[in-house]
N, C-alpha and C positions, 0 to 999 in steps of 0.2 A: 790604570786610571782609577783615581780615586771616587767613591761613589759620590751622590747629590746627597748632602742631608739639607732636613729641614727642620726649621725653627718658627716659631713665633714668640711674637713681643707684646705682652696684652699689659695695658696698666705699666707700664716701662720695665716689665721682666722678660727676661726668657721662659718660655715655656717651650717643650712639646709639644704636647697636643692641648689645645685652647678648648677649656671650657664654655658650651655651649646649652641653649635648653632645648637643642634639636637632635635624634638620634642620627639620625642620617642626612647632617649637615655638609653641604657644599661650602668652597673657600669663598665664596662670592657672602655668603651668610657673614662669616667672619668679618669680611671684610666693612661691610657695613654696621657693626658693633666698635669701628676703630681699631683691629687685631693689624698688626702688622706680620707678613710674612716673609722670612727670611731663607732663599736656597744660596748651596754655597758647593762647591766641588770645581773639579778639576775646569770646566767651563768661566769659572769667576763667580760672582754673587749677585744675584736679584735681589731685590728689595718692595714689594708690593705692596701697595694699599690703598685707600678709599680716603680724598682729600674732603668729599662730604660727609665721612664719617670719622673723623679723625681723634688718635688719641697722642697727642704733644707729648708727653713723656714717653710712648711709645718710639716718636719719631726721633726723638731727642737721643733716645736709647740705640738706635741702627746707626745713627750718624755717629756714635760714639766708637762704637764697635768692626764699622769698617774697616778700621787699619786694622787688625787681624784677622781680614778675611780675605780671603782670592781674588786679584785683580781677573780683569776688568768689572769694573762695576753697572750695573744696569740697574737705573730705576725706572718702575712701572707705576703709576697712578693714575684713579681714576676721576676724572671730573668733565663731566657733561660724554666720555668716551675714553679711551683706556688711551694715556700718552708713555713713552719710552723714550731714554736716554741713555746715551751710555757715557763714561767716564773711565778712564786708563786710572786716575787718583783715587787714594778713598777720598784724600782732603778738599778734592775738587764734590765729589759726590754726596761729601757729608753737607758743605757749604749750600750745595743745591737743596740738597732736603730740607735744611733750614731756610734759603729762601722759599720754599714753597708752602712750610708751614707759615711763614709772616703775610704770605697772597692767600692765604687759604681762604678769604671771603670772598674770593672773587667770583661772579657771578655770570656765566657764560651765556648771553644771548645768541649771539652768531656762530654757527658750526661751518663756517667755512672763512680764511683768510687771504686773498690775494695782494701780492706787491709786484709791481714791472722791476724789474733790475735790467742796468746794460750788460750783458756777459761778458763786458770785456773784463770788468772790473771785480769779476766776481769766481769763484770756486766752479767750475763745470764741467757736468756729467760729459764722456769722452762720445755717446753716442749722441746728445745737444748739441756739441760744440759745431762735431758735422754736420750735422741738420741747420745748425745754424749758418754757417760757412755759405753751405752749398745752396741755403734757401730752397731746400726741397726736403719732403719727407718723403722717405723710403715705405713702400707698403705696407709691408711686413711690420714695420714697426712702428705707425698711427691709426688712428682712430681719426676716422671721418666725420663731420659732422657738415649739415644741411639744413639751412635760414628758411623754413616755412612760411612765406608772406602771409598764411589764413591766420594764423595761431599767433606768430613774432616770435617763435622761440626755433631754437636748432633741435636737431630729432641725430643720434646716432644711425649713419648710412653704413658706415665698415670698421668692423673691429679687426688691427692686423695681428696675427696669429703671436709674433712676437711681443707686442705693444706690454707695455705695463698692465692694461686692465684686462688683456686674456690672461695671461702670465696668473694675476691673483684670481681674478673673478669670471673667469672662461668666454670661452666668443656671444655667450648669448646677451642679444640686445635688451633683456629686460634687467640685466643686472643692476645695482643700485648705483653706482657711477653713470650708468648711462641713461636711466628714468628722467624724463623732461617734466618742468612744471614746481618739482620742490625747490628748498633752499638751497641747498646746497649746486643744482642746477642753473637756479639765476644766477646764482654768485659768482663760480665757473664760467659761464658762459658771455657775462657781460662783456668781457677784454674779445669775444669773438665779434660783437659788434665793429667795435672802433681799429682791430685787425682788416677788416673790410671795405671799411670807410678809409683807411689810410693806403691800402694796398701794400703794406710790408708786413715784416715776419715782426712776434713781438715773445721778448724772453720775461717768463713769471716765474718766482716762487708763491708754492700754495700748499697753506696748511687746513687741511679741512678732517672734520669727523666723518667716518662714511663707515656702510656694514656692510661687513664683510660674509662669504657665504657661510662663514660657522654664528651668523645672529649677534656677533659680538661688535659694539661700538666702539673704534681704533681710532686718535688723531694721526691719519697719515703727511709726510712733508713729503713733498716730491716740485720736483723742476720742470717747467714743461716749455716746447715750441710751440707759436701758433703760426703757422702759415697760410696764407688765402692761397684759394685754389683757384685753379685761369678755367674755366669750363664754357663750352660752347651752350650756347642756350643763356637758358634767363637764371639757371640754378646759381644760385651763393653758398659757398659752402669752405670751409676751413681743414684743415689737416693741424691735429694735435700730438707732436711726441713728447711722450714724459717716460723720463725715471724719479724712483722713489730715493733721494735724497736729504741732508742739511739744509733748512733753509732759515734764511734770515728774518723771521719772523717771532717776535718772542707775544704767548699768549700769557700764561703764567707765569 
């Protein structure tokens, strides 16, 4: 296996190692000077950078150089939280990095995006489609949530061991996907309203910014089930299965 090298592209060059006025500079430093970074080995090649720090000649320079670098291609860029892409072409990968340098102004209010799709008609994850089919979520693999009349908001009741958000971010309830009250919270949570009020199951794609337990801001996409749950008593409450997926939502 061939090893990782790495490059950077400052001012539209290759370089080594990018001059800095910090001795003991981290790539996050670089990155916000507009340096672009380039890794490349047996894995394929990444391409990283900072779309509010951006250097065009830099960007213009990776897209150039793709085609002799190792598929697959993955871009990483950061704006408003770190998004990823990947790409089989360079020609497709290079085309993207140019459209992203022409959106480069774009200005991110909302950290979170939801759309209803019907899954008939749509790409889906193999354990949704069951959950869909079956109109039931499996334990093990939802996240509970429960409609507090004091407050109006839903509160995480059960994280399932297998679910998406133990998976990343462990069974504990105060994790950042499961915190009631921010944005990212209402925004999620809104479709469990009208899941409720309708009494059916409802299929979303959702692109939101969320932090992960290494502090780092990530746009994750993922798919998800909403099902209302039948409970004796006066409790309302929803059952959520998601995986982390493609979704049809373009921000940039």
């Amino acid at each position: 296996m061939s090893a990782t090298t790495t490059t950077w592209i400052v001012n539209g060059a290759m370089t080594a190692t990018p001059s800095c006025d910090q001795v003991d500079v981290d790539d996050r430093a670089h990155f916000t000077r507009g340096h672009v970074r380039v890794l490349t080995g047996a894995f394929g090649t990444e391409v990283k950078w900072s779309v509010l720090s951006p250097c065009f000649a830099s960007l213009f320079h990776a897209a150039y150089v793709l085609a002799d670098l190792q598929a697959p291609y993955m871009l990483r860029y950061f704006l408003a939280g770190w998004f990823e892409e990947k790409f089989e072409r360079a020609e497709d990968a290079a085309e993207r990095i140019q459209e992203i340098v022409a959106r480069g102004d774009i200005h991110l209010v909302r950290r979170a995006f939801v759309r209803e799709f019907d899954p008939s008609h749509k790409a889906v994850p193999e354990l949704l489609k069951h959950t869909w089919i079956d109109g039931h979520a499996e334990a093990d693999f939802a996240v509970d949530c429960v409609y507090e009349e004091s407050s109006g908001r839903f509160h995480v009741d059960w994280i399932g061991p297998q679910s998406t958000i133990a998976r990343l971010w462990g069974m504990t309830p105060v994790s950042y996907p499961c915190q009631a009250g921010g944005s990212y919270d209402k925004i999620v949570s809104a479709a469990y309203v009208d899941v409720l009020k309708a009494g059916r199951p409802r299929y979303d794609h959702v692109y939101a910014a969320m932090v992960t337990p290494e502090s780092e801001v990530v746009w994750i996409p993922y798919h998800r089930v909403i099902i209302p749950k039948r409970e004796q008593g006066a409790r309302r409450s929803v059952s959520i299965v998601s995986e982390i997926a493609k979704v049809d939502i373009q921000i940039v």
